[in-house]
VEXDREN-2710 file (C-alpha; in Angstrom, 1 decimal):
% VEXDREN-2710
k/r/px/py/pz
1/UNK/-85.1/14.5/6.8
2/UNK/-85.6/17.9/8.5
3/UNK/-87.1/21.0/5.7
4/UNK/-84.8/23.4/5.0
5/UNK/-86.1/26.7/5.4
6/UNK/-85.0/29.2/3.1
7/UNK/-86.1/33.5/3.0
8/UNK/-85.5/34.3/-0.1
9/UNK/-87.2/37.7/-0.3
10/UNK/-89.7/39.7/3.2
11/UNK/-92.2/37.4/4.5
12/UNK/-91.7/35.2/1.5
13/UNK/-89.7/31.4/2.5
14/UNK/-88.8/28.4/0.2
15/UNK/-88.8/25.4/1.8
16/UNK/-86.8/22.2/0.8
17/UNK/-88.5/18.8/1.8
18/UNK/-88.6/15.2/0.6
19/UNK/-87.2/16.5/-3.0
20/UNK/-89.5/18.5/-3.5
21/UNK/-90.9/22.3/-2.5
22/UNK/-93.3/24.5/-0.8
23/UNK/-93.3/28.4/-0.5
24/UNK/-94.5/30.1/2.9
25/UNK/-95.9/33.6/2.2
26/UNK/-96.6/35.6/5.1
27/UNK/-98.6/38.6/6.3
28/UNK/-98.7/40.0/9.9
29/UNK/-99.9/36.9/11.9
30/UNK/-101.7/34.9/8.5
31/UNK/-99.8/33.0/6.0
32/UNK/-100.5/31.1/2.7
33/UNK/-99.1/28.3/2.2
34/UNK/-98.1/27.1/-1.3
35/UNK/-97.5/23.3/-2.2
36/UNK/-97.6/21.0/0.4
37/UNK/-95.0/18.5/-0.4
38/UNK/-95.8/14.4/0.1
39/UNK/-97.8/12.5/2.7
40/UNK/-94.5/12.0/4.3
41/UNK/-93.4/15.6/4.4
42/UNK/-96.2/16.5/6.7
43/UNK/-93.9/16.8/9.9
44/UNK/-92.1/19.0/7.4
45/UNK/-94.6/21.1/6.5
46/UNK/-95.3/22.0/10.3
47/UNK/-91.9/22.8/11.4
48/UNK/-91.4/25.1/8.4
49/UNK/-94.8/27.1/9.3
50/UNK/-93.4/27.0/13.2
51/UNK/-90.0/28.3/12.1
52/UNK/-91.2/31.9/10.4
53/UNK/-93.5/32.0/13.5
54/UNK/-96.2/30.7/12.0
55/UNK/-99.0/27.7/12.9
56/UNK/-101.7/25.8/11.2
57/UNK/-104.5/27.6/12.1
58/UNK/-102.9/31.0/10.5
59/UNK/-102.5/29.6/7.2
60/UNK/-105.6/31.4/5.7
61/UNK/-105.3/29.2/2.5
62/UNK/-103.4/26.6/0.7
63/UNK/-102.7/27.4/-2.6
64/UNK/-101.8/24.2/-5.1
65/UNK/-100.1/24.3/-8.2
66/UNK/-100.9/20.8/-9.3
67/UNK/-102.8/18.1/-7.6
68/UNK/-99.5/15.4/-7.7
69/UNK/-99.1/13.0/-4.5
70/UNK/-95.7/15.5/-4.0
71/UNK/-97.7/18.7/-3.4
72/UNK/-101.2/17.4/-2.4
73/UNK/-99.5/16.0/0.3
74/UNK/-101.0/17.4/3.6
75/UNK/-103.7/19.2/2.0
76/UNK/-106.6/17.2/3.4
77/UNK/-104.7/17.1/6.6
78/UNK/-104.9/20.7/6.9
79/UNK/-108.4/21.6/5.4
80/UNK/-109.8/18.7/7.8
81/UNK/-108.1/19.4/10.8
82/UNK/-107.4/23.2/10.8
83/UNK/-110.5/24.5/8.3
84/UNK/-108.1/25.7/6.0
85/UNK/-109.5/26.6/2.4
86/UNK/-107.8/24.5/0.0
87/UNK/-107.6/26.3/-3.7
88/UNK/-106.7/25.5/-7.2
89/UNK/-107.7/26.3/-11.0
90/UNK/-111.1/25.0/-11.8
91/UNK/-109.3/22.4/-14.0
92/UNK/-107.4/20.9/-11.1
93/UNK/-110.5/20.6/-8.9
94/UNK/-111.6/17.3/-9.5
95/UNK/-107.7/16.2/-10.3
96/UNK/-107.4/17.2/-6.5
97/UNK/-110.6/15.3/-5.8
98/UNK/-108.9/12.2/-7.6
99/UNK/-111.8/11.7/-9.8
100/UNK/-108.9/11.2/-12.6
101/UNK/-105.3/11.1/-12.1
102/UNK/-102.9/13.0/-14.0
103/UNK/-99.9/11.6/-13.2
104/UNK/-96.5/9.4/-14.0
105/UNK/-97.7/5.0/-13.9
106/UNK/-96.0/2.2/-12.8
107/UNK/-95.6/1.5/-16.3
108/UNK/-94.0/5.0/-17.1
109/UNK/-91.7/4.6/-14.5
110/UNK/-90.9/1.2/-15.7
111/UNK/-90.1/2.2/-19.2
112/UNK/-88.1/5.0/-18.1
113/UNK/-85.9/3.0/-15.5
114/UNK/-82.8/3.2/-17.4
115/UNK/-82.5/6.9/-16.7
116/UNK/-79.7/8.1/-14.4
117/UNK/-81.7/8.0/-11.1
118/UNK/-84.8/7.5/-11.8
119/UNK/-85.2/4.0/-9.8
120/UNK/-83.5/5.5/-6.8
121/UNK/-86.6/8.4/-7.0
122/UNK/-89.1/6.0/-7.5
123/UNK/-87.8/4.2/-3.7
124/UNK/-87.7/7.4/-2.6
125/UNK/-91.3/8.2/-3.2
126/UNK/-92.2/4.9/-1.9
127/UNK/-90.8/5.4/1.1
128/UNK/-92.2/9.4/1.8
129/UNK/-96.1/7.8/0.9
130/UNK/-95.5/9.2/-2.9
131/UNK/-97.6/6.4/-4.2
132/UNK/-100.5/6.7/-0.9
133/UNK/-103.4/9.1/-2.8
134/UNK/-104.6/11.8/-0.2
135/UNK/-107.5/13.4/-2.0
136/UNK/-108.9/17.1/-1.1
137/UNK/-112.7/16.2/-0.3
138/UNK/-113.5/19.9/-0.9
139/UNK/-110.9/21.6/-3.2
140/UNK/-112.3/24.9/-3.8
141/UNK/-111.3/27.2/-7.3
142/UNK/-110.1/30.5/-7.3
143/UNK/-112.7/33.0/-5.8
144/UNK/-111.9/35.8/-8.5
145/UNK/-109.6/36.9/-10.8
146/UNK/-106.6/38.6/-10.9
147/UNK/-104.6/38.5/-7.3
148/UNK/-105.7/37.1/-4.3
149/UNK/-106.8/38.4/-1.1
150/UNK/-104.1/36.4/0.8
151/UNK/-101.3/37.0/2.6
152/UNK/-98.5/38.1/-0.6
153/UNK/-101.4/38.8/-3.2
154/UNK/-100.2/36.1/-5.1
155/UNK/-102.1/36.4/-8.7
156/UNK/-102.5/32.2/-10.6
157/UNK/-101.4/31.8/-13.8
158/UNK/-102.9/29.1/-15.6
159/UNK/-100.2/27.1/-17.4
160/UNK/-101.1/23.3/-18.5
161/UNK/-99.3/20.4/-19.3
162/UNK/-97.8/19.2/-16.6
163/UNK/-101.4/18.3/-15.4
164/UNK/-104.3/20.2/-17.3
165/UNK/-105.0/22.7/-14.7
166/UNK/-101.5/23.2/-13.3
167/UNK/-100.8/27.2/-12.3
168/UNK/-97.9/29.3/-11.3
169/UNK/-98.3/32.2/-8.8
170/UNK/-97.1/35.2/-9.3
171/UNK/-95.7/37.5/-7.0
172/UNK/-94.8/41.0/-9.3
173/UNK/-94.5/43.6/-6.6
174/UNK/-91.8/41.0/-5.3
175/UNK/-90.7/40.1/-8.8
176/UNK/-91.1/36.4/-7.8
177/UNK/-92.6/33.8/-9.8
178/UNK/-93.4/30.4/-7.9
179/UNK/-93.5/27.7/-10.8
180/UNK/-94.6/24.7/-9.5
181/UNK/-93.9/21.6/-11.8
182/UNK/-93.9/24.6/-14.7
183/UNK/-90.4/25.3/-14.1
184/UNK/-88.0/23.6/-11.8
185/UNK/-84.6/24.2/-11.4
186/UNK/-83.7/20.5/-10.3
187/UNK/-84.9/17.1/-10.2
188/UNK/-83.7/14.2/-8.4
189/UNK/-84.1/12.5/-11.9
190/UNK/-81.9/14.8/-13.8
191/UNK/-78.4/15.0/-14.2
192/UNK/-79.0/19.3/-15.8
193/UNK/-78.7/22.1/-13.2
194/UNK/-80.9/25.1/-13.4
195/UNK/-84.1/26.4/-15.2
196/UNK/-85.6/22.9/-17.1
197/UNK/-88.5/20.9/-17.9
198/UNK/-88.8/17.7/-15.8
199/UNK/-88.9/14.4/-18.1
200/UNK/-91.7/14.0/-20.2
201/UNK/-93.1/11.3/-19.3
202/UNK/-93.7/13.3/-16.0
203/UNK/-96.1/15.6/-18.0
204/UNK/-99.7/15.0/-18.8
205/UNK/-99.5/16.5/-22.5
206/UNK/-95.8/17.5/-23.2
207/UNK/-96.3/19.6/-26.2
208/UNK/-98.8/22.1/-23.6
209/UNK/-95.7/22.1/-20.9
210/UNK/-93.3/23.6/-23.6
211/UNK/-96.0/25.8/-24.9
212/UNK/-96.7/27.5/-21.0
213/UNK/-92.7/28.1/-21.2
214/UNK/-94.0/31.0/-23.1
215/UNK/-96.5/32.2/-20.1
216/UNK/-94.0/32.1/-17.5
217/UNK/-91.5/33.9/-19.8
218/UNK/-93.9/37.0/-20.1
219/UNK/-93.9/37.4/-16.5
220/UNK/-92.0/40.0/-15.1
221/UNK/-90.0/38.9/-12.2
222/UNK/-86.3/38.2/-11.2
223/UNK/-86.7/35.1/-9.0
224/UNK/-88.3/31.8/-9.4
225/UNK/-89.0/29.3/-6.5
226/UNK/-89.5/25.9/-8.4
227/UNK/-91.3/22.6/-7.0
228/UNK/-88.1/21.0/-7.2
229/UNK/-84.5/22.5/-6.7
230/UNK/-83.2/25.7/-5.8
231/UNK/-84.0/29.3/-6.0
232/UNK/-83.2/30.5/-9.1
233/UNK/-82.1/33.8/-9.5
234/UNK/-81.9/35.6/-12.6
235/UNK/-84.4/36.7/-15.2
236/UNK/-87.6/34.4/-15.3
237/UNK/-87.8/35.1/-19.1
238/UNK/-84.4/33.7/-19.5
239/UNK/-85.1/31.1/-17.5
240/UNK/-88.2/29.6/-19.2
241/UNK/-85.8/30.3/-22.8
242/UNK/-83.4/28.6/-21.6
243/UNK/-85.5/25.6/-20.3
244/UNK/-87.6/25.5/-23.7
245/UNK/-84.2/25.4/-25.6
246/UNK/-83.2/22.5/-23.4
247/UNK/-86.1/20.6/-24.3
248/UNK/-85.8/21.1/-27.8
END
């Protein structure tokens, strides 16, 4: 499967992979990359940076929402082979470093199996190296508060549940919110289209997910590029409402 590469605002592209996302954000010549997709997205991940004009070695960081196998993916790959600085929120350090995994079992998949497509996901990840673990052997955190000096200022916003140190980035001069796991809009498990919470057995501590609903909905912003499905336009408040009043 080729990624689909998607502008959705200037210097600002969502790309579709292996069911799941990554945002380009670019600058001049640099670029940050957000999300990485899976291990088996990685041919992906290069095209995508090729097609904006981009390479590798002008991604002046990766930014992670969540440590998952799904958008850790080529992480390592790049930080190893390119020097690129690889960032997350301090609680998602050692998640990236796999010294604990936050994440969806065998078991949880098991018990869930009689879900509308949730076996045919769980080949799927098989196949793109979903279940391989590719840990970050120097995950950095944030330098600083507030917005980063990369390419689209994009300013974390902590918002736990899905895994405890799971963030969003924010975009508000673009009014774009990049949710991550947070947020999606789509889910190769779901049957629901638009703004929604993933299952819960997906998130680390359920009750937090809903409760960082809240965070994103006090974000100001009109579009939201997801970890999985499509952009979503439309108020991010009313999105993260409506998502919390599907979960409920």
């Amino acid at each position: 499967m080729r990624a689909e590469v998607h502008e959705v605002a200037d210097g600002t592209w969502l790309v579709h992979g292996n069911n799941v996302n990554w945002v380009i954000l670019k600058e001049g010549d640099a670029v940050t990359l957000v999300d990485t997709g899976y291990p088996g997205d990685r041919e992906g991940v290069l095209e995508s940076l090729a097609a904006v004009g981009s390479s590798p070695e002008a991604v002046a960081a990766v930014l992670i929402t969540h440590a998952h196998n799904d958008h850790l993916g080529s992480a390592e790959y790049l930080r190893a082979t390119h020097g690129t600085p690889v960032h997350l929120h301090p609680a998602e350090v050692p998640h990236a470093r796999r010294e604990f995994l936050q994440q969806a079992t065998i078991g949880d998949v098991v018990r869930n199996a009689w879900r509308p497509g949730v076996l045919p996901w769980a080949a799927h990840v098989i196949r793109v190296g979903g279940i391989e673990q590719h840990p970050v052997t120097a995950p950095e955190p944030f330098p600083g508060e507030g917005a980063l000096d990369l390419p689209g200022r994009p300013v974390p916003v902590h918002t736990p549940g899905h895994t405890d140190g799971h963030c969003v980035y924010h975009l508000p001069g673009a009014g774009i919110v990049i949710s991550g796991d947070a947020l999606v809009s789509g889910h190769a498990t779901s049957r629901v289209k638009g703004p929604q919470l993933l299952h819960g057995f997906f998130h680390h501590e359920r009750a937090r997910a809903l409760a960082s609903l809240e965070t994103i909905a006090a974000l100001d912003g009109d579009t939201l590029l997801p970890g999985h499905g499509p952009v979503h336009r439309g108020s991010v408040r009313a999105a993260a409402e409506q998502a919390r009043e599907r979960a409920s």
